[in-house]
C-alpha positions, 0 to 999 in steps of 0.5 A, spaced: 358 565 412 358 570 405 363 574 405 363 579 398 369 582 394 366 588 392 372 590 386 372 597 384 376 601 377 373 607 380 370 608 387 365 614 383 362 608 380 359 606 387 355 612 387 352 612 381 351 604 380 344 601 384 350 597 388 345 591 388 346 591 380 351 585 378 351 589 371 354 595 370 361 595 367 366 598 373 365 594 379 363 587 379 361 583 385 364 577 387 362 571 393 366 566 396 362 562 400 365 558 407 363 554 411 366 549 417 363 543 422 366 544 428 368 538 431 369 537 438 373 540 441 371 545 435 372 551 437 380 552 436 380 549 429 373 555 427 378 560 429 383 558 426 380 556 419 377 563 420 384 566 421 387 562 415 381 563 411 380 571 412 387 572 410 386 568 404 380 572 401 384 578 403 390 576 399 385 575 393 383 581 394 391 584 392 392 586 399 398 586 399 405 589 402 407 597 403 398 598 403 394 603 406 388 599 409 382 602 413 379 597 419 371 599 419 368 595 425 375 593 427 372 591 433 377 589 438 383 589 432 383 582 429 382 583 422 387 589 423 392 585 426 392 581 420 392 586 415 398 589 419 402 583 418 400 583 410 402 590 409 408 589 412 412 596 416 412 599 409 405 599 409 398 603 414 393 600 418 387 604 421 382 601 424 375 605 426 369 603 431 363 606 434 365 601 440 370 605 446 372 598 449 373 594 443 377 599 441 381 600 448 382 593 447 384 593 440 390 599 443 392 593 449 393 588 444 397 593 440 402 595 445 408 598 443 406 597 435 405 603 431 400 600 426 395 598 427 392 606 429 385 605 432 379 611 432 373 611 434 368 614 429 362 612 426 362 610 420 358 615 416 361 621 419 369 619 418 373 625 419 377 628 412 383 627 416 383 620 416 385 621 408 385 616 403 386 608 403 389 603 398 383 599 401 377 599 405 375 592 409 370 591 413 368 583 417 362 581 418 360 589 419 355 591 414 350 586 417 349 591 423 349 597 419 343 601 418 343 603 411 348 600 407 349 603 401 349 609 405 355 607 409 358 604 402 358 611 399 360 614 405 367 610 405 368 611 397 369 617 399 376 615 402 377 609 398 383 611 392 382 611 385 383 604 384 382 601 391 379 596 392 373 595 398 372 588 402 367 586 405 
């Protein structure tokens, strides 16, 4: 798996840079790649290396405490749910998804909890009342967009100066 920190100064910078360009001055591309063999019985030890491995890239990243983090393609709510507990009670999870029984499951799991919120929305058409965010993450999301860029450009509209986006 790659995952791709795409680190940003200024969010208008995604909008007026080729984002395939490792040259420009504002937004720097970095990867980190991982890879694990599953040994019988496997499946346990992959999950949990993803879950540790994600948090660790997510703290790499400066998330931390008292954020405001945007979920794209939460899914059924697992990398928000990580998220929530890296961001504390001072900060907000909202995770958003096209997928109405995904996003019913991520509510299930989240019970009584207050953060993680989750809306169904496509990515490209993200309500304004949504807000700002301190960051936006997305796993293993992009990959299934039609036109990324698009998409990218669409979420920087929501992302604060001196945010951070993490794919």
């Amino acid at each position: 798996r790659v995952f791709v920190f795409l680190l940003s100064e200024n969010p208008a910078c995604l909008i007026e840079t080729d984002l395939l360009s490792d040259t420009y001055a504002h937004c720097v591309w970095r990867l980190a790649c991982f890879r694990l063999r599953a040994h019988p019985p496997g499946a346990h030890r992959m999950a949990n290396a993803r879950h540790d491995f994600t948090t660790q890239l997510l703290m790499d990243a400066g998330i931390c405490s008292g954020m405001r983090i945007l979920d794209v393609g939460c899914g059924s709510g697992d990398v928000a749910f990580l998220l929530s507990d890296l961001v504390g009670s001072a900060g907000e999870i909202v995770g958003v998804d096209h997928d109405g029984a995904a996003l019913a499951n991520a509510r299930s799991r989240a019970g009584q909890r207050t953060s993680p919120a989750f809306i169904q929305s496509d990515l490209l058409d993200l309500p304004a009342s949504v807000g700002m965010f301190d960051a936006i993450v997305g796993r293993r999301v992009l990959m299934y967009q039609t036109d990324t860029v698009a998409v990218v450009k669409a979420l920087a509209v929501h992302l604060r100066p001196g945010g951070v986006m993490v794919f």
